[in-house]
Gaussian input, Z-matrix of N, CA and C with variables (Angstrom, degrees):
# hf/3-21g

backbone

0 1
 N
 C     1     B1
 C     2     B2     1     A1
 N     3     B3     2     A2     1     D1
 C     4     B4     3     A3     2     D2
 C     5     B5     4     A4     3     D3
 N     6     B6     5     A5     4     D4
 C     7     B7     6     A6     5     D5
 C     8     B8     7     A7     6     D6
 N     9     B9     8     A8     7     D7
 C    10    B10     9     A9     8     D8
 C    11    B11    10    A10     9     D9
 N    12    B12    11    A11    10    D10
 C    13    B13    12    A12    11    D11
 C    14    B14    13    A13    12    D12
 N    15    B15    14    A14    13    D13
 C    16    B16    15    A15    14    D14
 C    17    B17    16    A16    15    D15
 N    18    B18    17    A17    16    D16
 C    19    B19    18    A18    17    D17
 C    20    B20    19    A19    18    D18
 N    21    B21    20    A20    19    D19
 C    22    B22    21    A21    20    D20
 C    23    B23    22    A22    21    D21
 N    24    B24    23    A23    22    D22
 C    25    B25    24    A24    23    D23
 C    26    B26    25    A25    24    D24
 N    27    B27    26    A26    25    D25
 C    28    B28    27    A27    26    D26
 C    29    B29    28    A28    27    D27
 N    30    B30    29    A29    28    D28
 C    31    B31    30    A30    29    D29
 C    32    B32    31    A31    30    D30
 N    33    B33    32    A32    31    D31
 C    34    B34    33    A33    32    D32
 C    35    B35    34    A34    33    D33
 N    36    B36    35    A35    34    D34
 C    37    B37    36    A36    35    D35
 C    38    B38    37    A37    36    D36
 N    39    B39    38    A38    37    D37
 C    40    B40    39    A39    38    D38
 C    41    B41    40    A40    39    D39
 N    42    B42    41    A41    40    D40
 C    43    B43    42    A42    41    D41
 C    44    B44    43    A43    42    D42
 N    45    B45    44    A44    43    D43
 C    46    B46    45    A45    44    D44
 C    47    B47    46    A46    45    D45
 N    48    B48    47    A47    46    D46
 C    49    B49    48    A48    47    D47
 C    50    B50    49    A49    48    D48
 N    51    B51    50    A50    49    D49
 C    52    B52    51    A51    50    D50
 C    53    B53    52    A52    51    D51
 N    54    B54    53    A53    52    D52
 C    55    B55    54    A54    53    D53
 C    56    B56    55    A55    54    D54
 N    57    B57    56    A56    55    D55
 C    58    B58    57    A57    56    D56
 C    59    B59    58    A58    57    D57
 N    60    B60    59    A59    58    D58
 C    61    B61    60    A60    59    D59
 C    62    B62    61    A61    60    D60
 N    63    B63    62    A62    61    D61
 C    64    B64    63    A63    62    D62
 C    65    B65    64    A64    63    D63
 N    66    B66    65    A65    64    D64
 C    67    B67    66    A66    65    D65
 C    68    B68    67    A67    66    D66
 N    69    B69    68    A68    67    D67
 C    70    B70    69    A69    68    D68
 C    71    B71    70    A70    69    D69
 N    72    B72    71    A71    70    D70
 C    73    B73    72    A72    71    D71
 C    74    B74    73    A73    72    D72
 N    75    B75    74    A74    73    D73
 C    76    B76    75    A75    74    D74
 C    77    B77    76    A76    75    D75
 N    78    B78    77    A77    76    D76
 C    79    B79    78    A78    77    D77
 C    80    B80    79    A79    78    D78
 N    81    B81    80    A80    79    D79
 C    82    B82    81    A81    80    D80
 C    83    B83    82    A82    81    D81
 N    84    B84    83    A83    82    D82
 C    85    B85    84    A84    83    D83
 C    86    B86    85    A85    84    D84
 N    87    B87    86    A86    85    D85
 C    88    B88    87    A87    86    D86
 C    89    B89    88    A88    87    D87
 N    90    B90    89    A89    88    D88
 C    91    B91    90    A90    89    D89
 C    92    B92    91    A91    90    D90
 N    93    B93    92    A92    91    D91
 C    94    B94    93    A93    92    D92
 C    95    B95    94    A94    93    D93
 N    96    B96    95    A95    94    D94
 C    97    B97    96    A96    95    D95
 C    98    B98    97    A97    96    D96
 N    99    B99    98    A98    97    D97
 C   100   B100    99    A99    98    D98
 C   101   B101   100   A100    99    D99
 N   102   B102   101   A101   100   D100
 C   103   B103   102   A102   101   D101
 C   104   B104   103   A103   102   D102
 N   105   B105   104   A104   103   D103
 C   106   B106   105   A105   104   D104
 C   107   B107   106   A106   105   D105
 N   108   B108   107   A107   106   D106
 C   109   B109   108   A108   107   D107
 C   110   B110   109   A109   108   D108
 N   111   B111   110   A110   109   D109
 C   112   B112   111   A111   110   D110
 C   113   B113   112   A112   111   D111
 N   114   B114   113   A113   112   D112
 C   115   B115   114   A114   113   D113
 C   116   B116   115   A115   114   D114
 N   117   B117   116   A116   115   D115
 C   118   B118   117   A117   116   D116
 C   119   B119   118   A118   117   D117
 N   120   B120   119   A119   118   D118
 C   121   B121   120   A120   119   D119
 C   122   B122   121   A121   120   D120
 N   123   B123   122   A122   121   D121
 C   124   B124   123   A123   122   D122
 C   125   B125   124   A124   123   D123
 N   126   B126   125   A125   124   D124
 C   127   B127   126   A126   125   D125
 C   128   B128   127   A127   126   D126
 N   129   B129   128   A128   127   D127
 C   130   B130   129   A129   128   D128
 C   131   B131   130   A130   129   D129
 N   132   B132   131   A131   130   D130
 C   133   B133   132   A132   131   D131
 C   134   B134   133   A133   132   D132
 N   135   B135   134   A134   133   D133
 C   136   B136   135   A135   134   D134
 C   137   B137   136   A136   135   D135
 N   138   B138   137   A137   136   D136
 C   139   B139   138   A138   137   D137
 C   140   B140   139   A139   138   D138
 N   141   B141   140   A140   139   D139
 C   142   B142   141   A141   140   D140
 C   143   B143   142   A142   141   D141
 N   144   B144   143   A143   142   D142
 C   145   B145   144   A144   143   D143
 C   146   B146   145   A145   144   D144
 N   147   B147   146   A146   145   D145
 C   148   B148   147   A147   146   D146
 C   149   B149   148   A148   147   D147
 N   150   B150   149   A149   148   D148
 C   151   B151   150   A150   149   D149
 C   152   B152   151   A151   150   D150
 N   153   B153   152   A152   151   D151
 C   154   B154   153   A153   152   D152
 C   155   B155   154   A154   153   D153
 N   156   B156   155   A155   154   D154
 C   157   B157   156   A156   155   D155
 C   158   B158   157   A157   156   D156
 N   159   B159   158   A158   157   D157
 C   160   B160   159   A159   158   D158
 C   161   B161   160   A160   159   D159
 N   162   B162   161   A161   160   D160
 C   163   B163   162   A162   161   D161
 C   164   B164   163   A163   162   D162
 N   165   B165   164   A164   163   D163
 C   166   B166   165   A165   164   D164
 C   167   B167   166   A166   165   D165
 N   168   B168   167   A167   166   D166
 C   169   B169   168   A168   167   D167
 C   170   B170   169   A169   168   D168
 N   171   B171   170   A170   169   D169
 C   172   B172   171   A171   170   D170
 C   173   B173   172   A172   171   D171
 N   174   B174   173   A173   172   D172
 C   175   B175   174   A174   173   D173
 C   176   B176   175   A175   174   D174
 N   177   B177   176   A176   175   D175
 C   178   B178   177   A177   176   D176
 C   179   B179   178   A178   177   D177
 N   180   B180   179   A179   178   D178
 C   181   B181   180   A180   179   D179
 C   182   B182   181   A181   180   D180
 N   183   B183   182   A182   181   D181
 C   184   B184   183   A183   182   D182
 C   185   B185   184   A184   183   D183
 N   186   B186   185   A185   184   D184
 C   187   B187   186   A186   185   D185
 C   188   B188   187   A187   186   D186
 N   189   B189   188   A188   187   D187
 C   190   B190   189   A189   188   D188
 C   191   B191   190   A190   189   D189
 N   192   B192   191   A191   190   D190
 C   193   B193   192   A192   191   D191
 C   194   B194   193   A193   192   D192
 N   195   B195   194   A194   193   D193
 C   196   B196   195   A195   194   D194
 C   197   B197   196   A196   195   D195
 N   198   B198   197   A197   196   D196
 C   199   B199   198   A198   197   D197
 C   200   B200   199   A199   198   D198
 N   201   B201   200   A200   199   D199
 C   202   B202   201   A201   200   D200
 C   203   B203   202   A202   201   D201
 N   204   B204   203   A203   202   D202
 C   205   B205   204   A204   203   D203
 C   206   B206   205   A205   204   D204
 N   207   B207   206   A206   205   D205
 C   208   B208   207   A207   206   D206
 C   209   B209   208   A208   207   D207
 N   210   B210   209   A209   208   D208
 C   211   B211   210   A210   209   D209
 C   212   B212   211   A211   210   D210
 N   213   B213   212   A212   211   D211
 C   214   B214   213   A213   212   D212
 C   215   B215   214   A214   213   D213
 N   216   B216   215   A215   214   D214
 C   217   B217   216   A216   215   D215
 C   218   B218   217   A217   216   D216
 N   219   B219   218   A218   217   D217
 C   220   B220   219   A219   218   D218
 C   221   B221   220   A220   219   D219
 N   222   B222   221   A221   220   D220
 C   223   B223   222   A222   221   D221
 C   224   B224   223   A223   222   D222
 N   225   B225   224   A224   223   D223
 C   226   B226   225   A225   224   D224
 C   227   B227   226   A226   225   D225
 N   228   B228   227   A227   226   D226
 C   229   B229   228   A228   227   D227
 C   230   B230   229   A229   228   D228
 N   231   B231   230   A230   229   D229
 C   232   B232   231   A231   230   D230
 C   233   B233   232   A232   231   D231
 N   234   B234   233   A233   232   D232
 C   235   B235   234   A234   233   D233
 C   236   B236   235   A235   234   D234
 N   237   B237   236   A236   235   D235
 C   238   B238   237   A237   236   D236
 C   239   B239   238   A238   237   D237
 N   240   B240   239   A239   238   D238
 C   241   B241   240   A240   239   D239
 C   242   B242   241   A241   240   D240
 N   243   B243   242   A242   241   D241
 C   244   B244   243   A243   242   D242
 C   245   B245   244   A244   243   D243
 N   246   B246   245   A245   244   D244
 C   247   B247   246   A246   245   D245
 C   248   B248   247   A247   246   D246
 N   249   B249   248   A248   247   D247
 C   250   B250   249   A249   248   D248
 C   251   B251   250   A250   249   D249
 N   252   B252   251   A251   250   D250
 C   253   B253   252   A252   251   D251
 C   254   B254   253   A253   252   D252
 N   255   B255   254   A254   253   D253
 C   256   B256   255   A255   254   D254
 C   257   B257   256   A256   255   D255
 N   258   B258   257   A257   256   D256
 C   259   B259   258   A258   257   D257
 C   260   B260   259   A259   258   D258
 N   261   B261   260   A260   259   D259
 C   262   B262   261   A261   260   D260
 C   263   B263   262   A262   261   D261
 N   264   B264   263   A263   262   D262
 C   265   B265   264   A264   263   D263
 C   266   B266   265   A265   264   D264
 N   267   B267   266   A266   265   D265
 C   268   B268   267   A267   266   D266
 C   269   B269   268   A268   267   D267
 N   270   B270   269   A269   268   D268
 C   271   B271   270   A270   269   D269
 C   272   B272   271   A271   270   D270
 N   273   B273   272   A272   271   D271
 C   274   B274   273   A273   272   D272
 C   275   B275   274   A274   273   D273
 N   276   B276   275   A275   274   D274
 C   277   B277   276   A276   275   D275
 C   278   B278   277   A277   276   D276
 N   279   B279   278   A278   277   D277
 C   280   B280   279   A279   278   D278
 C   281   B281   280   A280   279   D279
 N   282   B282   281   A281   280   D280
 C   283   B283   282   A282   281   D281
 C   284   B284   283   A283   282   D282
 N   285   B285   284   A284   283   D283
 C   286   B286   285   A285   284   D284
 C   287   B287   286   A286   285   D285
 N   288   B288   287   A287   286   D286
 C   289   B289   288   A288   287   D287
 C   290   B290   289   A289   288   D288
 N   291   B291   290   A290   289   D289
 C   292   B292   291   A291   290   D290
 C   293   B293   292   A292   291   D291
 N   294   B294   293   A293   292   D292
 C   295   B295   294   A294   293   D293
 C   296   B296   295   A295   294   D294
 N   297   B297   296   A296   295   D295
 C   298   B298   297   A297   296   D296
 C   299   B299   298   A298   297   D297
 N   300   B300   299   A299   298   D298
 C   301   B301   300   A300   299   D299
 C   302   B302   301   A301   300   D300
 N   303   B303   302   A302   301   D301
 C   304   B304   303   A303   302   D302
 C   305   B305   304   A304   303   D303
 N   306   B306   305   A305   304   D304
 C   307   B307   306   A306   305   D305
 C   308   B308   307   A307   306   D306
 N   309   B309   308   A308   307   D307
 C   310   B310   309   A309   308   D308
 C   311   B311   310   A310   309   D309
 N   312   B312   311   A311   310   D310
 C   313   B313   312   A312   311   D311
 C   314   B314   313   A313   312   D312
 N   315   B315   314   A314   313   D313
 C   316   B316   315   A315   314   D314
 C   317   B317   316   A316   315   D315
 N   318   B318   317   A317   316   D316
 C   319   B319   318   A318   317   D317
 C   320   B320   319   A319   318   D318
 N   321   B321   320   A320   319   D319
 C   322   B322   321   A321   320   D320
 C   323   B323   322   A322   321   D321
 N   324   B324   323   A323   322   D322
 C   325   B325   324   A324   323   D323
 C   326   B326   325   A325   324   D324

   B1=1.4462
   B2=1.5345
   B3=1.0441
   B4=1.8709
   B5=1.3163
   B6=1.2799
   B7=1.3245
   B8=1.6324
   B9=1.5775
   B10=1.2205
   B11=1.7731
   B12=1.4413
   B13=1.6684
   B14=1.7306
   B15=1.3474
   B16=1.1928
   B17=0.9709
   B18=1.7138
   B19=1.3726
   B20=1.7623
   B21=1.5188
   B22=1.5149
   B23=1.0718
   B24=1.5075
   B25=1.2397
   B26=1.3346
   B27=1.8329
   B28=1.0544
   B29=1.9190
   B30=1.5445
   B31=1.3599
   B32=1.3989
   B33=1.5286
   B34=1.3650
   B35=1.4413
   B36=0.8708
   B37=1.6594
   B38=1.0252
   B39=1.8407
   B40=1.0832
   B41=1.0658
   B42=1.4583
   B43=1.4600
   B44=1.5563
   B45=1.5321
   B46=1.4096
   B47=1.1394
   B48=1.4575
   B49=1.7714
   B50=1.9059
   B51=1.1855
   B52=1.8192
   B53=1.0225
   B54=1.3975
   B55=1.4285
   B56=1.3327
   B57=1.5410
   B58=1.3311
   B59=1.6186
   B60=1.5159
   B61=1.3642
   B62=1.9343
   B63=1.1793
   B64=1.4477
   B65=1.8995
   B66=0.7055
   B67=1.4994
   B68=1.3429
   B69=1.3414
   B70=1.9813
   B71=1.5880
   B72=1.5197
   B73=1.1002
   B74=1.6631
   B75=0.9209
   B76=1.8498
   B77=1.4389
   B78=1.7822
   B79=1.3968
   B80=1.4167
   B81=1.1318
   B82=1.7598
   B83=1.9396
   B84=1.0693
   B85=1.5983
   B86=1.7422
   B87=1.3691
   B88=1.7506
   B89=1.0716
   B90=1.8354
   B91=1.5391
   B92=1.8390
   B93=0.9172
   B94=1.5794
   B95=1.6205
   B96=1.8120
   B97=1.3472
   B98=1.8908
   B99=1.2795
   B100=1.9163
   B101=1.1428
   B102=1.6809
   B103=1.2322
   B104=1.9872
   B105=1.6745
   B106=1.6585
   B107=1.6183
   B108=1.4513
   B109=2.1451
   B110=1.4458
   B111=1.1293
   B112=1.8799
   B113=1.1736
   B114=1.7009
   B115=1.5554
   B116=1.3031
   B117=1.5479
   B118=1.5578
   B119=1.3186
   B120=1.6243
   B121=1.5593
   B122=1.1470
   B123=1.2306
   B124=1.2761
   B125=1.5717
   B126=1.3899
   B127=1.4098
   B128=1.4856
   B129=1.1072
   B130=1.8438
   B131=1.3644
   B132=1.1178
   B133=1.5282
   B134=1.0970
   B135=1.2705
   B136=1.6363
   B137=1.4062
   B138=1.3719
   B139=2.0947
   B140=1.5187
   B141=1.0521
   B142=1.5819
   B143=2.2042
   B144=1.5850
   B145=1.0088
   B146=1.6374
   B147=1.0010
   B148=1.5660
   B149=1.6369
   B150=1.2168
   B151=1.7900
   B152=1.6260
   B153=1.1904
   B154=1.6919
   B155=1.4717
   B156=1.3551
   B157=1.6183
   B158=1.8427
   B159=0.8163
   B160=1.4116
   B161=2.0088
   B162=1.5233
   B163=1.3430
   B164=1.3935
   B165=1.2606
   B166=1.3939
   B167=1.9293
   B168=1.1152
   B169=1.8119
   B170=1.3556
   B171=1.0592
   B172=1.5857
   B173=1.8272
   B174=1.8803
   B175=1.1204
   B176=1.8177
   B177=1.6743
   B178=1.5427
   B179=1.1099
   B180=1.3432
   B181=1.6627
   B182=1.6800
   B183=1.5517
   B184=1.1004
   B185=1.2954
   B186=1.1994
   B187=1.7495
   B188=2.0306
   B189=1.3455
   B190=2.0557
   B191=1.7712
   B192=0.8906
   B193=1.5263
   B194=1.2437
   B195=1.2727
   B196=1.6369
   B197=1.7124
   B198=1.2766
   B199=1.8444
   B200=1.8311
   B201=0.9511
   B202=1.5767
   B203=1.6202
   B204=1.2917
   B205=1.4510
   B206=1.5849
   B207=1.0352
   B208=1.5141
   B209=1.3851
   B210=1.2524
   B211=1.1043
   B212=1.8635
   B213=1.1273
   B214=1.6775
   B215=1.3128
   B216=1.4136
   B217=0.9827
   B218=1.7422
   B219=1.5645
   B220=1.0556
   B221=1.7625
   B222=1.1082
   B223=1.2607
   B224=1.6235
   B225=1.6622
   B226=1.5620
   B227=1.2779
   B228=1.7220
   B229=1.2795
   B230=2.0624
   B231=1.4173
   B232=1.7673
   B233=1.2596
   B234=1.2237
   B235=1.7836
   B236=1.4919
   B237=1.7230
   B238=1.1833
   B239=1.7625
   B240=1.5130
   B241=1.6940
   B242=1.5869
   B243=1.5444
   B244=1.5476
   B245=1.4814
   B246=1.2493
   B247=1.6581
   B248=1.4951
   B249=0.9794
   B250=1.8297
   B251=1.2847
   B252=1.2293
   B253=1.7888
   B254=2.0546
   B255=1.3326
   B256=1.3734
   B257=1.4161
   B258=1.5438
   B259=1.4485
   B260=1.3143
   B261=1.5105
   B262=1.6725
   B263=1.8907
   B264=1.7006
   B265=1.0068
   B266=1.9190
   B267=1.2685
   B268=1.5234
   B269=1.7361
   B270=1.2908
   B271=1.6071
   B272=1.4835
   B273=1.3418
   B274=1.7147
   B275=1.4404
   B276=1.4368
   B277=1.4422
   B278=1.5199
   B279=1.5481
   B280=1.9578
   B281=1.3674
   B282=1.3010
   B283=1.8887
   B284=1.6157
   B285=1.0569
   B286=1.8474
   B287=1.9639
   B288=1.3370
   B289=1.0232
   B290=1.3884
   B291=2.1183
   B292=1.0325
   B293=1.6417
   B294=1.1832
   B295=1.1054
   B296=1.3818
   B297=1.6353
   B298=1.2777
   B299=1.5517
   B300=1.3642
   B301=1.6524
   B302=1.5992
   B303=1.8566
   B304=1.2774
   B305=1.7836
   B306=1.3252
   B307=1.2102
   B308=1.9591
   B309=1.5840
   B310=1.2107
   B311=1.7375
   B312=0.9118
   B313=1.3714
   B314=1.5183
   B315=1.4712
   B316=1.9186
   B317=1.0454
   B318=1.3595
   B319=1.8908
   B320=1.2030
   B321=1.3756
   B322=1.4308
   B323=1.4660
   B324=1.2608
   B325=1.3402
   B326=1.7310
   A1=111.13
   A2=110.11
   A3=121.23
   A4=102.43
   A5=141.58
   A6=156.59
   A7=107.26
   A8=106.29
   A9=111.75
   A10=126.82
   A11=82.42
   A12=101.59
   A13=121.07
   A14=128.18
   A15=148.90
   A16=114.13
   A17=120.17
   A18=121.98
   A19=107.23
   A20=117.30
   A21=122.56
   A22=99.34
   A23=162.51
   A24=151.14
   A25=121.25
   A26=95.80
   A27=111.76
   A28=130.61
   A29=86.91
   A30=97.53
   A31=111.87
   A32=118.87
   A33=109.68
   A34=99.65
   A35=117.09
   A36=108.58
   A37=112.26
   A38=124.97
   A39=136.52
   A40=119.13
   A41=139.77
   A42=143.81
   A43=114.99
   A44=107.56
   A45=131.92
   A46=120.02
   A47=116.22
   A48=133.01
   A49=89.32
   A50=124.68
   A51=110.34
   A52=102.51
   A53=133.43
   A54=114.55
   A55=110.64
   A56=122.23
   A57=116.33
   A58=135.78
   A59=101.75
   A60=110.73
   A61=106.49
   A62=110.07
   A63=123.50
   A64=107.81
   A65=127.24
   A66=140.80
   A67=109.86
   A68=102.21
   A69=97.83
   A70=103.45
   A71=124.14
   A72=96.68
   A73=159.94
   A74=98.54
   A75=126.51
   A76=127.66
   A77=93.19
   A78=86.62
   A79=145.54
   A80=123.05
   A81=109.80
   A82=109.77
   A83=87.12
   A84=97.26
   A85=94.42
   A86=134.35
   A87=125.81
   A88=101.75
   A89=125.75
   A90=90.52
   A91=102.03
   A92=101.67
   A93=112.63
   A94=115.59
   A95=108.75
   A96=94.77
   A97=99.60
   A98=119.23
   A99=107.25
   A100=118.13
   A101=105.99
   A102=122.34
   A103=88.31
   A104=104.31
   A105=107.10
   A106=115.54
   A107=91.40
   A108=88.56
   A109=75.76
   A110=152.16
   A111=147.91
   A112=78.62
   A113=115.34
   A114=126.68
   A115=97.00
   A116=90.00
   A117=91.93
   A118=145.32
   A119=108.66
   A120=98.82
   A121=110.47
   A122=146.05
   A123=129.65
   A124=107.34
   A125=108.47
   A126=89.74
   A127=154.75
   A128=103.25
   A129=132.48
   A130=109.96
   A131=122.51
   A132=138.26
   A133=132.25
   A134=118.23
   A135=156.04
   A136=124.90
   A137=78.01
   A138=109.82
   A139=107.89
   A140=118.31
   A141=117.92
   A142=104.75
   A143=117.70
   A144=153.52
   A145=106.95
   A146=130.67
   A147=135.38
   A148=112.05
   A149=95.47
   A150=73.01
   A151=110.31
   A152=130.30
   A153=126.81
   A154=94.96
   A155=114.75
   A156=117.52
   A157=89.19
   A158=140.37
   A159=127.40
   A160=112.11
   A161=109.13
   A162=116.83
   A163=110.25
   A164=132.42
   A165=135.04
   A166=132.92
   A167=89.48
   A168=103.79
   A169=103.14
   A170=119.81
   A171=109.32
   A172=97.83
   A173=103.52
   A174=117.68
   A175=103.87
   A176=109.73
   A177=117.28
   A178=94.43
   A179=169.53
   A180=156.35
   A181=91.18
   A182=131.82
   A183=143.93
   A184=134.06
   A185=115.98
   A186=128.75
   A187=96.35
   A188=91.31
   A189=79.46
   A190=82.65
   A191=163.37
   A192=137.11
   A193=112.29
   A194=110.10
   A195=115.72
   A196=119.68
   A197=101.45
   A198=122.11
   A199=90.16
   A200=122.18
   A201=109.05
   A202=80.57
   A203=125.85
   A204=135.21
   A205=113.01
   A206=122.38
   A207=143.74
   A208=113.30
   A209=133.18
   A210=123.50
   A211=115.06
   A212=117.05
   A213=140.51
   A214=83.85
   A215=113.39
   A216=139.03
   A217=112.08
   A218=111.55
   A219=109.93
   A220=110.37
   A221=138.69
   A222=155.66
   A223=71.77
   A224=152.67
   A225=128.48
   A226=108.13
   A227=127.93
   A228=80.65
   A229=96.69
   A230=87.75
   A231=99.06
   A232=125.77
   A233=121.72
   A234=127.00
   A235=106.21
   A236=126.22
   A237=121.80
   A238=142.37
   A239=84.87
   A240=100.72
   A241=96.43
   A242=114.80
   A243=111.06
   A244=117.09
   A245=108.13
   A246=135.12
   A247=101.96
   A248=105.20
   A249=131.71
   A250=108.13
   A251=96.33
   A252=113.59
   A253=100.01
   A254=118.45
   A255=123.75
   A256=140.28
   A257=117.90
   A258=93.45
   A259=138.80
   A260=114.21
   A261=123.38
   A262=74.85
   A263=99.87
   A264=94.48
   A265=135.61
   A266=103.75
   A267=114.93
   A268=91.49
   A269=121.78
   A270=109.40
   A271=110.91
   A272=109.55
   A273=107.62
   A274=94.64
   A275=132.10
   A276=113.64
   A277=106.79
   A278=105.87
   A279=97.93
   A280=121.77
   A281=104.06
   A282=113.93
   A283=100.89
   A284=129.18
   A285=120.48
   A286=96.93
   A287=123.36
   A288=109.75
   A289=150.59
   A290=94.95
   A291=101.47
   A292=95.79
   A293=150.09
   A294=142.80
   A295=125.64
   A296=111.37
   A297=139.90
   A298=105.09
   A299=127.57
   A300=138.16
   A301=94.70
   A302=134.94
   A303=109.16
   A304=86.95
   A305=139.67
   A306=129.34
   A307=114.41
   A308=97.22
   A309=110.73
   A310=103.19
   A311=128.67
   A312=142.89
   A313=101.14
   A314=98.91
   A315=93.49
   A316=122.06
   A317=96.53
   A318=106.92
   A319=127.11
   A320=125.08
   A321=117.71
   A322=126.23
   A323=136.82
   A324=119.57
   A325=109.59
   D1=-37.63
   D2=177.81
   D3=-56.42
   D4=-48.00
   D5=177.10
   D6=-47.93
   D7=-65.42
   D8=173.31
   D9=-36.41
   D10=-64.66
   D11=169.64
   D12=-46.70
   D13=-38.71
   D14=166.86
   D15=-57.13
   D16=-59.69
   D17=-172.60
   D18=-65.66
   D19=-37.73
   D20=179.51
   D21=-80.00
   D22=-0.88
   D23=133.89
   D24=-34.05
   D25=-54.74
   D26=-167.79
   D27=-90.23
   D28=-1.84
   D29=167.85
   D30=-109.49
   D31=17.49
   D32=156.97
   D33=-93.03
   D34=-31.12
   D35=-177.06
   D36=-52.45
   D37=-63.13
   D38=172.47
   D39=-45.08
   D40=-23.59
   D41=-170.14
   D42=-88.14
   D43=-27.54
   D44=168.55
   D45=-73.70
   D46=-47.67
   D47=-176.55
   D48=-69.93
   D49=-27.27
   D50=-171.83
   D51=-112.39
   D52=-15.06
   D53=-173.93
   D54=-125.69
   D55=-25.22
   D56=-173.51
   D57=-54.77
   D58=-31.06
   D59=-176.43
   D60=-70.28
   D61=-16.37
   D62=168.28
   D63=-39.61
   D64=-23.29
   D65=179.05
   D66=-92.22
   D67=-24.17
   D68=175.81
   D69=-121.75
   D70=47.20
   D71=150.32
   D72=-9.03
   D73=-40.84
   D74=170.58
   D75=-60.60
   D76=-42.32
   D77=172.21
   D78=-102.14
   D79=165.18
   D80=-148.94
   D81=-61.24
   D82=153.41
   D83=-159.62
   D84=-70.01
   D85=-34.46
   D86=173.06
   D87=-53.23
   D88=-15.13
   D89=-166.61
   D90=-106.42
   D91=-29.33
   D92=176.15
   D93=-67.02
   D94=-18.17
   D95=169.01
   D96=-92.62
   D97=-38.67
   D98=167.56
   D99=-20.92
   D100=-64.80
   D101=-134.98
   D102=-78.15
   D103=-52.61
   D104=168.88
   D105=-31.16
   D106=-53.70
   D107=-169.76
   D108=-83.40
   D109=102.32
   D110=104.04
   D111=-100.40
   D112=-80.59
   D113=-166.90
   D114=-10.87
   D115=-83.99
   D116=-160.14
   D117=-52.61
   D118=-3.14
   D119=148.24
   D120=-84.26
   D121=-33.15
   D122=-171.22
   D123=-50.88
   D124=-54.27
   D125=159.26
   D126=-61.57
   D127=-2.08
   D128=161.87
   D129=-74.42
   D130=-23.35
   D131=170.92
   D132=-84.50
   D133=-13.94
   D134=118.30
   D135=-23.37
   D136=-100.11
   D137=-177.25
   D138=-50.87
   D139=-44.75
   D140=-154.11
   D141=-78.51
   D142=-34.66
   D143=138.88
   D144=-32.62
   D145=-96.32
   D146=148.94
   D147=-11.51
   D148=-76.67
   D149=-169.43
   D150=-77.31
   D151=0.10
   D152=166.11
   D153=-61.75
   D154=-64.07
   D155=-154.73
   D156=-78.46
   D157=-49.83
   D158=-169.77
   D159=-63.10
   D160=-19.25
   D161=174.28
   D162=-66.96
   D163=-30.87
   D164=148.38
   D165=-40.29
   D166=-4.09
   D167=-153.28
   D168=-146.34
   D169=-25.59
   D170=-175.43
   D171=-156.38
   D172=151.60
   D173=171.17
   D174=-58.06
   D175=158.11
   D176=166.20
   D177=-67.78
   D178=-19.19
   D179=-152.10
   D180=-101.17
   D181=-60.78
   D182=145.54
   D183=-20.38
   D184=-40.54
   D185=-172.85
   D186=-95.00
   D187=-28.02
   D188=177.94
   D189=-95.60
   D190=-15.27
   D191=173.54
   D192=-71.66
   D193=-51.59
   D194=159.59
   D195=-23.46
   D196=-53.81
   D197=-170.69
   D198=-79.57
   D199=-39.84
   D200=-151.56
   D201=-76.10
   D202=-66.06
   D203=-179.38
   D204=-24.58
   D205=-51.53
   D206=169.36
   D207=-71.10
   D208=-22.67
   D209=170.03
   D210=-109.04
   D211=4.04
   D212=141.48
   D213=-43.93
   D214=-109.35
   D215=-131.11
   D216=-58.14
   D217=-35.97
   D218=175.34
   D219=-74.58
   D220=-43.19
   D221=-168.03
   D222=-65.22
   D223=-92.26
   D224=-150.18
   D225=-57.61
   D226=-13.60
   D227=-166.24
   D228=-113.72
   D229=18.58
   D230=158.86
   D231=-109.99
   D232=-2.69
   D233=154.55
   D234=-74.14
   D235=-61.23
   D236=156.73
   D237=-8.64
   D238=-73.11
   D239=-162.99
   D240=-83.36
   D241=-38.80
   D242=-161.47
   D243=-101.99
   D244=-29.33
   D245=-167.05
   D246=-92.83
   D247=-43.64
   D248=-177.67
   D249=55.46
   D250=42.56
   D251=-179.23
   D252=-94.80
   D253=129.06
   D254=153.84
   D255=-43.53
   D256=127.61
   D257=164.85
   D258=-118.02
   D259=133.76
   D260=-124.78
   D261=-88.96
   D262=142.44
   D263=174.76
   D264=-75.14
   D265=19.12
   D266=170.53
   D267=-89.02
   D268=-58.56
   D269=-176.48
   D270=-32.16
   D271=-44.14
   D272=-160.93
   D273=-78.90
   D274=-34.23
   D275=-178.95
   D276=-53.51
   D277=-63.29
   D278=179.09
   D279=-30.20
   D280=-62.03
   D281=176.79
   D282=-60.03
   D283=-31.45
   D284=171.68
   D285=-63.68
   D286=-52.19
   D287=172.08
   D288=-25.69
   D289=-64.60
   D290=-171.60
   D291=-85.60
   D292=-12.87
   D293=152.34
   D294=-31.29
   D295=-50.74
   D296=155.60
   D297=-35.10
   D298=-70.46
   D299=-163.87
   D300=-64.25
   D301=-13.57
   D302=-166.46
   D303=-100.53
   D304=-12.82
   D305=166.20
   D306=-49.14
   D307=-44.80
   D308=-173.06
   D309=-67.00
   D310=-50.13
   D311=161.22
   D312=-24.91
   D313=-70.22
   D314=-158.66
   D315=-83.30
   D316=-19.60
   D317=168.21
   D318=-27.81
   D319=114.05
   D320=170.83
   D321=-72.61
   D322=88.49
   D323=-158.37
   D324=-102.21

């Protein structure tokens, strides 16, 4: 569960460091890529933490489904709230998909 929590920490960061400056078009692109890589270690400070302790607990094929799943979910509800961009209901079929591929993942067969 600690893992979990880490990795969704860390994909808000990441979701901010790639998409946020999207709202300031205007401003000069050296500073929005700086200001992006700060984020983005903070989110390395995260992730890297996360997947050590989650390598204990789950396969690597498993531990990125985990992340992709988590970063779905955070990316709708940061296009939404911040972007205030819609989501068209073909997006949600894809994300129903790959949601779909982490059953296949954990499946014990």
């Amino acid at each position: 569960m600690r893992a979990i929590v880490l990795l969704t920490i860390s994909n808000i960061f990441m979701t901010i460091a790639w998409y946020g400056h999207l709202r300031f078009k205007h401003a000069a692109l050296w500073k929005v890529i700086l200001i992006s890589w700060l984020i983005a270690f903070v989110e390395y400070c995260f992730q890297v933490p996360a997947n050590r302790i989650g390598s204990y607990q789950f396969e690597t094929a498993q531990l990125k489904t985990i992340q992709e799943i988590i970063t779905l979910i955070v990316f709708c509800v940061f296009s939404v709230v911040y972007l205030k961009e819609g989501l068209k209901w073909n997006y949600l079929v894809g994300f129903a998909f790959i949601v779909l591929a982490a059953f296949f993942i954990f499946k014990k067969w």
